[in-house]
DRENKOL-574365 format. One record per residue: residue number from 1; residue in three letters; chain; x, y, z of N, C-alpha, C in turn. Coordinates in nm, 2 decimals, decimal comma. Example, Ala and Ser with C-alpha at 12.3 -4.5 7.8 and 13.67 -1.06 7.14 Angstrom:
<node num="1" residu="Ala" chaine="A" n_X="1,32" n_Y="-0,57" n_Z="0,78" ca_X="1,23" ca_Y="-0,45" ca_Z="0,78" c_X="1,32" c_Y="-0,33" c_Z="0,78"/>
<node num="2" residu="Ser" chaine="A" n_X="1,28" n_Y="-0,22" n_Z="0,71" ca_X="1,37" ca_Y="-0,11" ca_Z="0,71" c_X="1,29" c_Y="0,00" c_Z="0,79"/>
***
This chain:
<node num="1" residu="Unk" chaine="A" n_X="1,03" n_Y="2,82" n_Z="-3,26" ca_X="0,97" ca_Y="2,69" ca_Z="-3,24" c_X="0,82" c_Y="2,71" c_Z="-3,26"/>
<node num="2" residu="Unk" chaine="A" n_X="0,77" n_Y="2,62" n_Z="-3,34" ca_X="0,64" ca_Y="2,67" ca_Z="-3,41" c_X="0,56" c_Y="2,53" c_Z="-3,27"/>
<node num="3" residu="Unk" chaine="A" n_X="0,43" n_Y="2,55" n_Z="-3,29" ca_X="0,35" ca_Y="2,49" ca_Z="-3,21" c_X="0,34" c_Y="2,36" c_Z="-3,18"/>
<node num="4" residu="Unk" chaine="A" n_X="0,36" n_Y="2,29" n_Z="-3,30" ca_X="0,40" ca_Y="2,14" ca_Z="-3,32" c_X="0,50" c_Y="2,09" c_Z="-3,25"/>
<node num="5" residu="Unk" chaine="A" n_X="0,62" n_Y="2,17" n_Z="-3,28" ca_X="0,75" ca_Y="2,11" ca_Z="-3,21" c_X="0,72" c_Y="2,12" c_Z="-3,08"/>
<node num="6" residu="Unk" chaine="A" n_X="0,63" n_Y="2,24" n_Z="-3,01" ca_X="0,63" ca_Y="2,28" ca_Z="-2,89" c_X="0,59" c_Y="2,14" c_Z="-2,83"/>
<node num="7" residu="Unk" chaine="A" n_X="0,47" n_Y="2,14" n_Z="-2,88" ca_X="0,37" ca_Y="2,02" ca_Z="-2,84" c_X="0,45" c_Y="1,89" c_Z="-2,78"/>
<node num="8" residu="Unk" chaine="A" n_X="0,54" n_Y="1,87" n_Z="-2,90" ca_X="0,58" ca_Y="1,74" ca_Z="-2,91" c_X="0,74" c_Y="1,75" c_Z="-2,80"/>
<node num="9" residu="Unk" chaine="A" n_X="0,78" n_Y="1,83" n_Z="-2,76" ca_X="0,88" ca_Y="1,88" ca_Z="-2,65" c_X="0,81" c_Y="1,83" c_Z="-2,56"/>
<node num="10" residu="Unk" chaine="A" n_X="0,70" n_Y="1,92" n_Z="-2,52" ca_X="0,61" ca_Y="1,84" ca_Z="-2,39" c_X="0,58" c_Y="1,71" c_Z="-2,37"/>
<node num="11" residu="Unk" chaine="A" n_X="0,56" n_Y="1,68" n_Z="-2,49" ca_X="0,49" ca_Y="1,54" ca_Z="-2,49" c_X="0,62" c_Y="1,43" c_Z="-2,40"/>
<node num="12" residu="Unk" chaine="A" n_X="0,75" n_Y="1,47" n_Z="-2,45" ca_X="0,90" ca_Y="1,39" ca_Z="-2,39" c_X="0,93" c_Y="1,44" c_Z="-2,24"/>
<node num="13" residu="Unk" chaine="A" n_X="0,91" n_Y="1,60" n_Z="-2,22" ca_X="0,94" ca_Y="1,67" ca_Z="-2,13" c_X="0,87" c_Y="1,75" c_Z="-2,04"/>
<node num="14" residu="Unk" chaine="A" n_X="0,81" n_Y="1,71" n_Z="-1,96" ca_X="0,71" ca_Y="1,82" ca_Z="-1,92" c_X="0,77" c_Y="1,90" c_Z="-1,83"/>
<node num="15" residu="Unk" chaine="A" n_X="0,87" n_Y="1,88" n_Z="-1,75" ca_X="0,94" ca_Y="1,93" ca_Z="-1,69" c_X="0,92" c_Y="1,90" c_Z="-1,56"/>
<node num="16" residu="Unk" chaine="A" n_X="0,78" n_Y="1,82" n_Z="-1,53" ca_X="0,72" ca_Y="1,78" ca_Z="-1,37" c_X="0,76" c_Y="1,74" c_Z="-1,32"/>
<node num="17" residu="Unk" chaine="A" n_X="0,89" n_Y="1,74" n_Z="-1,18" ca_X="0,95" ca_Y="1,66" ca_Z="-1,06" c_X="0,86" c_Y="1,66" c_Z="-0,96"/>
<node num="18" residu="Unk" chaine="A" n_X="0,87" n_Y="1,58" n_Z="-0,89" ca_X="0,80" ca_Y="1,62" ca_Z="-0,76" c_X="0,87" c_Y="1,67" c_Z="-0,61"/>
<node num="19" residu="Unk" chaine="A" n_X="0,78" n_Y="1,77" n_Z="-0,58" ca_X="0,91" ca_Y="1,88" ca_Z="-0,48" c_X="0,84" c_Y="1,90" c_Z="-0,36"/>
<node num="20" residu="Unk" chaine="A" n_X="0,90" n_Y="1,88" n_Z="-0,25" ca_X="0,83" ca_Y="1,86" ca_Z="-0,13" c_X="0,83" c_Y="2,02" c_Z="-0,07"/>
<node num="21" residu="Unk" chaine="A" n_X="0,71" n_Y="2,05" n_Z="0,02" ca_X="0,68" ca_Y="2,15" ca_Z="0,03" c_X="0,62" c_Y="2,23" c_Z="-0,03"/>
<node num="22" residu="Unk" chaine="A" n_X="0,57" n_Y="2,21" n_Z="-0,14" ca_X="0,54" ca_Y="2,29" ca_Z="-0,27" c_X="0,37" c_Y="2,32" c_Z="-0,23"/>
<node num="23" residu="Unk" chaine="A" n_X="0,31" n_Y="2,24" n_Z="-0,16" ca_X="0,20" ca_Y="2,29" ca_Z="-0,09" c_X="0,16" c_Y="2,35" c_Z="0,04"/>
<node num="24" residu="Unk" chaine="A" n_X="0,03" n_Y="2,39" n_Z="0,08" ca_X="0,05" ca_Y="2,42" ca_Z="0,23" c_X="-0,03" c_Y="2,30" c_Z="0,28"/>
<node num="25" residu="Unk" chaine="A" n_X="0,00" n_Y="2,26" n_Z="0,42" ca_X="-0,07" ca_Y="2,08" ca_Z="0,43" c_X="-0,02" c_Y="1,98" c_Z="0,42"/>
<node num="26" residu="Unk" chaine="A" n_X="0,12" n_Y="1,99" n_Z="0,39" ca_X="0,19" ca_Y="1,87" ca_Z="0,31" c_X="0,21" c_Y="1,78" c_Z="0,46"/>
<node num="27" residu="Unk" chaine="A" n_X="0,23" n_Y="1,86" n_Z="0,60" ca_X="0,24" ca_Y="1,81" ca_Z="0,68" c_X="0,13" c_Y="1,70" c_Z="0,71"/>
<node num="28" residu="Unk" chaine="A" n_X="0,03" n_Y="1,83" n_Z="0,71" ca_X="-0,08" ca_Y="1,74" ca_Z="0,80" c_X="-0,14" c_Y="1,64" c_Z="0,65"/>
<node num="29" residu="Unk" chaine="A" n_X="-0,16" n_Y="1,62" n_Z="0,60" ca_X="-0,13" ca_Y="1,52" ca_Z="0,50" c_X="-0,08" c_Y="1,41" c_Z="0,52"/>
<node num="30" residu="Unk" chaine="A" n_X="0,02" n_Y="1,41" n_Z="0,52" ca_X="0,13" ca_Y="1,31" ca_Z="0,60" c_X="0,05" c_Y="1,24" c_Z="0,68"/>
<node num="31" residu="Unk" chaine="A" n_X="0,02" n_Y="1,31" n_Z="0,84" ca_X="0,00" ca_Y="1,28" ca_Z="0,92" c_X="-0,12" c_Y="1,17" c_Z="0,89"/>
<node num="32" residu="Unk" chaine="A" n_X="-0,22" n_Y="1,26" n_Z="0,84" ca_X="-0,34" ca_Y="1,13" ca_Z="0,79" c_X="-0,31" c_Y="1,06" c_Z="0,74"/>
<node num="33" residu="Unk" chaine="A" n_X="-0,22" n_Y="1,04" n_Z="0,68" ca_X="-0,18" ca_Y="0,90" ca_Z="0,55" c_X="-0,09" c_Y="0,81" c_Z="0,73"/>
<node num="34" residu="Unk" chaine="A" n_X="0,00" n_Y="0,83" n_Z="0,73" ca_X="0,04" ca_Y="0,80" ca_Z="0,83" c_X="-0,07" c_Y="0,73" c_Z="0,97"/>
<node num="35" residu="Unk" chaine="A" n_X="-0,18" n_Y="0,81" n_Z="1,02" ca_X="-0,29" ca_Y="0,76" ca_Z="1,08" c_X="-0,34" c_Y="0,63" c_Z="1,04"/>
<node num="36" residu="Unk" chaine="A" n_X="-0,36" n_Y="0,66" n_Z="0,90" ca_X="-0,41" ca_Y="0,57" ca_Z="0,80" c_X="-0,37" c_Y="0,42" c_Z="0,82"/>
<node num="37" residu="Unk" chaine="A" n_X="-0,23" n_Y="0,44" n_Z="0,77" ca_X="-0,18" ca_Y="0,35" ca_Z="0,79" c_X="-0,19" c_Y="0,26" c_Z="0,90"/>
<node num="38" residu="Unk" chaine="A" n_X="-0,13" n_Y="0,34" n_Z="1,02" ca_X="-0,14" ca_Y="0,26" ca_Z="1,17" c_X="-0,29" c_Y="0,21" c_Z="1,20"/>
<node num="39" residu="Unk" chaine="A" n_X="-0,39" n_Y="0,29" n_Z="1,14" ca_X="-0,55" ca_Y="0,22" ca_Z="1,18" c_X="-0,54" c_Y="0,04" c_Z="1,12"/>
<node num="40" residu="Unk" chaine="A" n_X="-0,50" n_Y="0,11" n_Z="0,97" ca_X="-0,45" ca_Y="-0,02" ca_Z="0,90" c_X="-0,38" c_Y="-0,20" c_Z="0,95"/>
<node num="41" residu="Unk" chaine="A" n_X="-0,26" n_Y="-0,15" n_Z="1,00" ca_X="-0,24" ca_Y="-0,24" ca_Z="1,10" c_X="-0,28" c_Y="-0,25" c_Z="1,23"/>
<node num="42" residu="Unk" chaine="A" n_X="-0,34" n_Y="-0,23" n_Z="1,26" ca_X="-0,43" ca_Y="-0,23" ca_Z="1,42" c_X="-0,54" c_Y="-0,35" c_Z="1,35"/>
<node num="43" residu="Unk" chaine="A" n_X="-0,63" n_Y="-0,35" n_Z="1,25" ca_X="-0,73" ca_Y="-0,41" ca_Z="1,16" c_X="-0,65" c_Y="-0,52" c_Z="1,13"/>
<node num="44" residu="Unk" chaine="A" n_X="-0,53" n_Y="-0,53" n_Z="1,08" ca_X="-0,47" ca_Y="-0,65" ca_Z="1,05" c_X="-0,46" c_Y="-0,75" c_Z="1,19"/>
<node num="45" residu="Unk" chaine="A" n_X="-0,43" n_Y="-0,68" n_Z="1,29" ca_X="-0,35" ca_Y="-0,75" ca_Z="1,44" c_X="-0,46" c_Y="-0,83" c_Z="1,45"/>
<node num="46" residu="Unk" chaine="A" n_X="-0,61" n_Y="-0,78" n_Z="1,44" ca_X="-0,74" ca_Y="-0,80" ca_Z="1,48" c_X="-0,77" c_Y="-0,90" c_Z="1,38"/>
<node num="47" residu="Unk" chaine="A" n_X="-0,76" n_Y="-0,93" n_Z="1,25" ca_X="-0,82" ca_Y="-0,98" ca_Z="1,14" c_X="-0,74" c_Y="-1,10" c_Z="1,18"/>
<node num="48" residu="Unk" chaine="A" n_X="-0,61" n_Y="-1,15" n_Z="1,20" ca_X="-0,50" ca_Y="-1,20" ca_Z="1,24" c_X="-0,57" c_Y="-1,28" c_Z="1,37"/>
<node num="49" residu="Unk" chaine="A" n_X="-0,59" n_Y="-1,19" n_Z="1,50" ca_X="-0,65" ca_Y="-1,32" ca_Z="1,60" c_X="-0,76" c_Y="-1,37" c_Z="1,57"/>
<node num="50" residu="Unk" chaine="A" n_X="-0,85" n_Y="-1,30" n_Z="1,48" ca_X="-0,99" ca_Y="-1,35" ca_Z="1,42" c_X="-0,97" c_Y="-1,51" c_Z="1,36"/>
<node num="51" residu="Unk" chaine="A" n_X="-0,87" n_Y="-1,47" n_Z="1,27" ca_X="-0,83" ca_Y="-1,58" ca_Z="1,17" c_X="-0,74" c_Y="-1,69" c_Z="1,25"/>
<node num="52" residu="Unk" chaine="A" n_X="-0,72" n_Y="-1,70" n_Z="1,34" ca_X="-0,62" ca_Y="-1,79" ca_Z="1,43" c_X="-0,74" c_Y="-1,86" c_Z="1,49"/>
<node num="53" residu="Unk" chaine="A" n_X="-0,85" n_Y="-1,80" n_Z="1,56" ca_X="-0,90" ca_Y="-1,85" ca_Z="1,61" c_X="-0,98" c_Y="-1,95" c_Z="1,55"/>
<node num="54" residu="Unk" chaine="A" n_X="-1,08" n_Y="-1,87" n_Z="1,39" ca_X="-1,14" ca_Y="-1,92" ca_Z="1,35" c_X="-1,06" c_Y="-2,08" c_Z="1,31"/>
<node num="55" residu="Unk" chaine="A" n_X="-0,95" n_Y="-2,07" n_Z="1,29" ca_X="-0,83" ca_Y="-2,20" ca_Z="1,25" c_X="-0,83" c_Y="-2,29" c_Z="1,33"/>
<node num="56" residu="Unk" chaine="A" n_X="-0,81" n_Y="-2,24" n_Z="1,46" ca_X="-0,79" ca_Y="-2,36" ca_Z="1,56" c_X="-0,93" c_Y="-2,43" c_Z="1,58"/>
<node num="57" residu="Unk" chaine="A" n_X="-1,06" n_Y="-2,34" n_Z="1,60" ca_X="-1,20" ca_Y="-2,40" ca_Z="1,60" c_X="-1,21" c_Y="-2,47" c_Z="1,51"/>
<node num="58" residu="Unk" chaine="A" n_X="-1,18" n_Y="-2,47" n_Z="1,36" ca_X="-1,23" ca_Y="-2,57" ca_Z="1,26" c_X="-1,16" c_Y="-2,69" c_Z="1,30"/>
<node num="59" residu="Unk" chaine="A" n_X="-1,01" n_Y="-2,66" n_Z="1,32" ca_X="-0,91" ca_Y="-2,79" ca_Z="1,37" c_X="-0,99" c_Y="-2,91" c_Z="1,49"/>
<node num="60" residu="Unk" chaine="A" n_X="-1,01" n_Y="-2,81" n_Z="1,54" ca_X="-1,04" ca_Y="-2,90" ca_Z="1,73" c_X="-1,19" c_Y="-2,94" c_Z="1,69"/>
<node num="61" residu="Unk" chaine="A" n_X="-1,26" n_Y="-2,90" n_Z="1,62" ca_X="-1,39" ca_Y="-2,93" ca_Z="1,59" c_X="-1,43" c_Y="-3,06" c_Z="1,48"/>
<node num="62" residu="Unk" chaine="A" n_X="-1,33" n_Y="-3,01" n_Z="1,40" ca_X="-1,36" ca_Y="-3,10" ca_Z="1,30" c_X="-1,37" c_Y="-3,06" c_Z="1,15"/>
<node num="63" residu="Unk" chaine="A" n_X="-1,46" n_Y="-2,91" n_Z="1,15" ca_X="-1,50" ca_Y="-2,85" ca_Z="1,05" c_X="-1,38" c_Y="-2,81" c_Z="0,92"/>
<node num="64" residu="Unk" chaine="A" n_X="-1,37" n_Y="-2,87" n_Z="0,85" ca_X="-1,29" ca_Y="-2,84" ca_Z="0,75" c_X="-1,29" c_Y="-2,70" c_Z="0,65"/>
<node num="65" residu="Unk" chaine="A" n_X="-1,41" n_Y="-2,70" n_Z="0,65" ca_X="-1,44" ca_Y="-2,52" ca_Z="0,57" c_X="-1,40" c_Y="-2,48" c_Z="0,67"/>
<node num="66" residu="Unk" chaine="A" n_X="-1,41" n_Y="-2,39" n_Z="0,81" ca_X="-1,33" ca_Y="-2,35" ca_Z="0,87" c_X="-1,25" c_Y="-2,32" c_Z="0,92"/>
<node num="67" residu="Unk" chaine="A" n_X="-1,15" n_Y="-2,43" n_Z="0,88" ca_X="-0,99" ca_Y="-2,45" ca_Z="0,91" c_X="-0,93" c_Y="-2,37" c_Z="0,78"/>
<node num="68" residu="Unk" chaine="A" n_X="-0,99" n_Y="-2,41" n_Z="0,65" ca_X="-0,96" ca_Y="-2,38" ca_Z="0,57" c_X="-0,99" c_Y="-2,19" c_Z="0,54"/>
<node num="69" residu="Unk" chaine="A" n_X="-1,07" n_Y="-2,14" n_Z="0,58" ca_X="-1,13" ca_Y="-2,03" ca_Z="0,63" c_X="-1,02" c_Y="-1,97" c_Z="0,69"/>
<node num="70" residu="Unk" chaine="A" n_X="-0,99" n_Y="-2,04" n_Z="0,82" ca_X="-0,91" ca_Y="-1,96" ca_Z="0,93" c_X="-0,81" c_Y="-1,94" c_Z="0,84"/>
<node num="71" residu="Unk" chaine="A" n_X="-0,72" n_Y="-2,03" n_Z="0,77" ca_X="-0,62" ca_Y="-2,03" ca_Z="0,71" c_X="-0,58" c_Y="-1,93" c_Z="0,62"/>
<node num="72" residu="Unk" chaine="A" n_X="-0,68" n_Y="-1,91" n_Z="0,52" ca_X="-0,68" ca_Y="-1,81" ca_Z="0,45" c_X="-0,69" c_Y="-1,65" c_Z="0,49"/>
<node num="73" residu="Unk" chaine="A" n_X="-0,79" n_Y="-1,66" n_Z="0,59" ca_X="-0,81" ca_Y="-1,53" ca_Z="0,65" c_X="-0,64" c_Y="-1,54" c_Z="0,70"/>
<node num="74" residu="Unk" chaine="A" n_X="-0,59" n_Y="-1,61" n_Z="0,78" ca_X="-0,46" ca_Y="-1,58" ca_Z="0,85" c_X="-0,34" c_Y="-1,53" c_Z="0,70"/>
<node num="75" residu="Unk" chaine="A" n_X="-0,33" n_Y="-1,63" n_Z="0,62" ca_X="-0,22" ca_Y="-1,57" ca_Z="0,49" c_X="-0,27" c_Y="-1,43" c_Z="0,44"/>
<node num="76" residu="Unk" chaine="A" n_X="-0,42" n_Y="-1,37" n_Z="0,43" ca_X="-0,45" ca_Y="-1,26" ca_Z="0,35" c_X="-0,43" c_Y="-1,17" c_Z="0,50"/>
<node num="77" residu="Unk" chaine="A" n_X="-0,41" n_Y="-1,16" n_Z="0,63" ca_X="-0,40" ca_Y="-1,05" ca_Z="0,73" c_X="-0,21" c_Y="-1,07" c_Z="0,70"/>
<node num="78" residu="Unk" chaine="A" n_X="-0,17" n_Y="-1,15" n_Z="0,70" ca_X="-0,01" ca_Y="-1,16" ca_Z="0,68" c_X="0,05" c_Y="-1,11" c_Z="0,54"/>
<node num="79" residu="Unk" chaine="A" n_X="-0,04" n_Y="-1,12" n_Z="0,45" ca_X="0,01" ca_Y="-1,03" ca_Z="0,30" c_X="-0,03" c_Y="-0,90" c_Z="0,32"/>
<node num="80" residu="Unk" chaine="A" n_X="-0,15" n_Y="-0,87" n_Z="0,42" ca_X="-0,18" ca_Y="-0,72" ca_Z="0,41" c_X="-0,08" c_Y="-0,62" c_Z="0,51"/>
<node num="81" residu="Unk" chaine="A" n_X="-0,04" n_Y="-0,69" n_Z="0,59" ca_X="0,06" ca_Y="-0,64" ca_Z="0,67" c_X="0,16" c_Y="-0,63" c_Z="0,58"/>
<node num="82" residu="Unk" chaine="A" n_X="0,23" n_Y="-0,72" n_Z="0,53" ca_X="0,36" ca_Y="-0,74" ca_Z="0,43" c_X="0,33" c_Y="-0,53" c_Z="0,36"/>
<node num="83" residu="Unk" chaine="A" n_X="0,23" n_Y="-0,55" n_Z="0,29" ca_X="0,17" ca_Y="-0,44" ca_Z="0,21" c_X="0,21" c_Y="-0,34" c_Z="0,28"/>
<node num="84" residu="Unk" chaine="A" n_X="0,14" n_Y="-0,36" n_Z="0,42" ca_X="0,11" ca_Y="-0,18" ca_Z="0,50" c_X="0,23" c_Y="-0,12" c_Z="0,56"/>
<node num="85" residu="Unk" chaine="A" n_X="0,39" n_Y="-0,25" n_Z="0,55" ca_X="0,46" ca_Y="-0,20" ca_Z="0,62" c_X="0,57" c_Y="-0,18" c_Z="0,51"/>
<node num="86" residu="Unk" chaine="A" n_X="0,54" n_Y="-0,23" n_Z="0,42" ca_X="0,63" ca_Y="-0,22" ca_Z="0,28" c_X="0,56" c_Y="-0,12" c_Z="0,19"/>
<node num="87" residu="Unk" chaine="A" n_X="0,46" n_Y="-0,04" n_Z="0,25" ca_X="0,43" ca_Y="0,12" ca_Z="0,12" c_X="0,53" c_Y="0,19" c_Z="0,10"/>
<node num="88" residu="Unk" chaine="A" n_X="0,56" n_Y="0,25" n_Z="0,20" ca_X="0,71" ca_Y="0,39" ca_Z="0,17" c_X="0,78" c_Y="0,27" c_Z="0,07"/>
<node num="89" residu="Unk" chaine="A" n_X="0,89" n_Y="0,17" n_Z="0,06" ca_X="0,98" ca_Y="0,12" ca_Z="0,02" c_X="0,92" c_Y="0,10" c_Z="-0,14"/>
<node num="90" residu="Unk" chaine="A" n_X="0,80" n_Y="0,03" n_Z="-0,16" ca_X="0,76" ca_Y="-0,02" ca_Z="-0,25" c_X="0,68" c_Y="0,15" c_Z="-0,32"/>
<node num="91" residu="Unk" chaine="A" n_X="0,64" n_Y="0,18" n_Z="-0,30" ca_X="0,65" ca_Y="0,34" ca_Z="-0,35" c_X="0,77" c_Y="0,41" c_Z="-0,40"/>
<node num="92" residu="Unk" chaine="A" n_X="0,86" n_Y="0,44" n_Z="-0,31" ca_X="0,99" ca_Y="0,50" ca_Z="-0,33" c_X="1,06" c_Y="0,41" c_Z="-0,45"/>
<node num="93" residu="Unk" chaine="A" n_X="1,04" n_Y="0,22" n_Z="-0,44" ca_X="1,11" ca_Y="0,19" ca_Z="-0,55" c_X="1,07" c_Y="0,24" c_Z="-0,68"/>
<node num="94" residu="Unk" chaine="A" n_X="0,94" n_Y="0,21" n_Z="-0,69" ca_X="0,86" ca_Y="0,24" ca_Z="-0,86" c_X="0,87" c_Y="0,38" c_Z="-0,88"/>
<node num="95" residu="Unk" chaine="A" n_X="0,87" n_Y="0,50" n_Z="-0,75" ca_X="0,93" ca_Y="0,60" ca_Z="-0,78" c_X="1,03" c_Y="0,65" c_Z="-0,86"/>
<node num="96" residu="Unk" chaine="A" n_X="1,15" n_Y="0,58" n_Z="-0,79" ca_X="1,26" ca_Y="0,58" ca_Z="-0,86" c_X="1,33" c_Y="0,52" c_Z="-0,96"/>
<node num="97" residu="Unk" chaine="A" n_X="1,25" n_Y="0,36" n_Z="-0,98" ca_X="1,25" ca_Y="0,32" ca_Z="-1,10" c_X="1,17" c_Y="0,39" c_Z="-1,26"/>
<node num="98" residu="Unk" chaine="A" n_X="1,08" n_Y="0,48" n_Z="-1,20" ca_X="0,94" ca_Y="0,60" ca_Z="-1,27" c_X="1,06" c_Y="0,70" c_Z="-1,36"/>
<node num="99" residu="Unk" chaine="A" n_X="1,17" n_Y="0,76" n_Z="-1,22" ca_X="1,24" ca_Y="0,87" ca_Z="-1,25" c_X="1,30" c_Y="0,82" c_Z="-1,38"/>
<node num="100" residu="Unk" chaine="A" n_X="1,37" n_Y="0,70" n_Z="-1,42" ca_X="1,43" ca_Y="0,69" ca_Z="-1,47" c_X="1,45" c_Y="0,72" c_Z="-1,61"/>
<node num="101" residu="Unk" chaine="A" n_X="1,28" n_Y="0,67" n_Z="-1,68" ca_X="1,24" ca_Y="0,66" ca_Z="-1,77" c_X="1,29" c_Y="0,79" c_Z="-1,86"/>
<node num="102" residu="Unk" chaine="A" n_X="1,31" n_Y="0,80" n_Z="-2,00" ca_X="1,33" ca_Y="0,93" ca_Z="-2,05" c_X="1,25" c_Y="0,86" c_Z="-2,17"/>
***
């Protein structure tokens, strides 16, 4: 197999899976991503009463930018949660939609 073909083998095949354990850390790794995460939604619970409040004050007040405010803030703390609790799933799918490719 002369160098060209070689090349172009690779280029189809690299042979790269991904293999757990293959590092040292992989644990505590984890753990921080995992940390991560839960800081993550703790910030949402919080962004979430922020935005409820700010909602009901524009309501009871009058203020229409800040109803509109609260509201938004409340759908973007509710999509970001969606996100923080849907990574593994939505990872794992594109993962394994990824594997498939040849």
């Amino acid at each position: 197999m002369n160098l060209a073909d070689h090349v172009r083998y690779l280029a189809y095949d690299p042979g790269v899976t991904p293999k757990e354990g293959g590092l040292p850390g992989l644990s505590v790794l984890k753990e921080v991503i995992s940390s991560i995460n839960l800081f993550g939604i703790i910030a949402v619970v919080g962004a979430l009463a922020v935005s409820a409040v700010v909602w009901a004050w524009g309501h009871h007040s009058g203020s229409h930018q800040a109803e509109a405010n609260g509201k938004k803030g409340a759908t973007v703390a509710a999509g970001c949660a969606l996100l923080l609790g849907a990574a593994n799933g939505i990872v794992s799918f594109f993962s394994a939609l990824g594997s498939q490719v040849h």
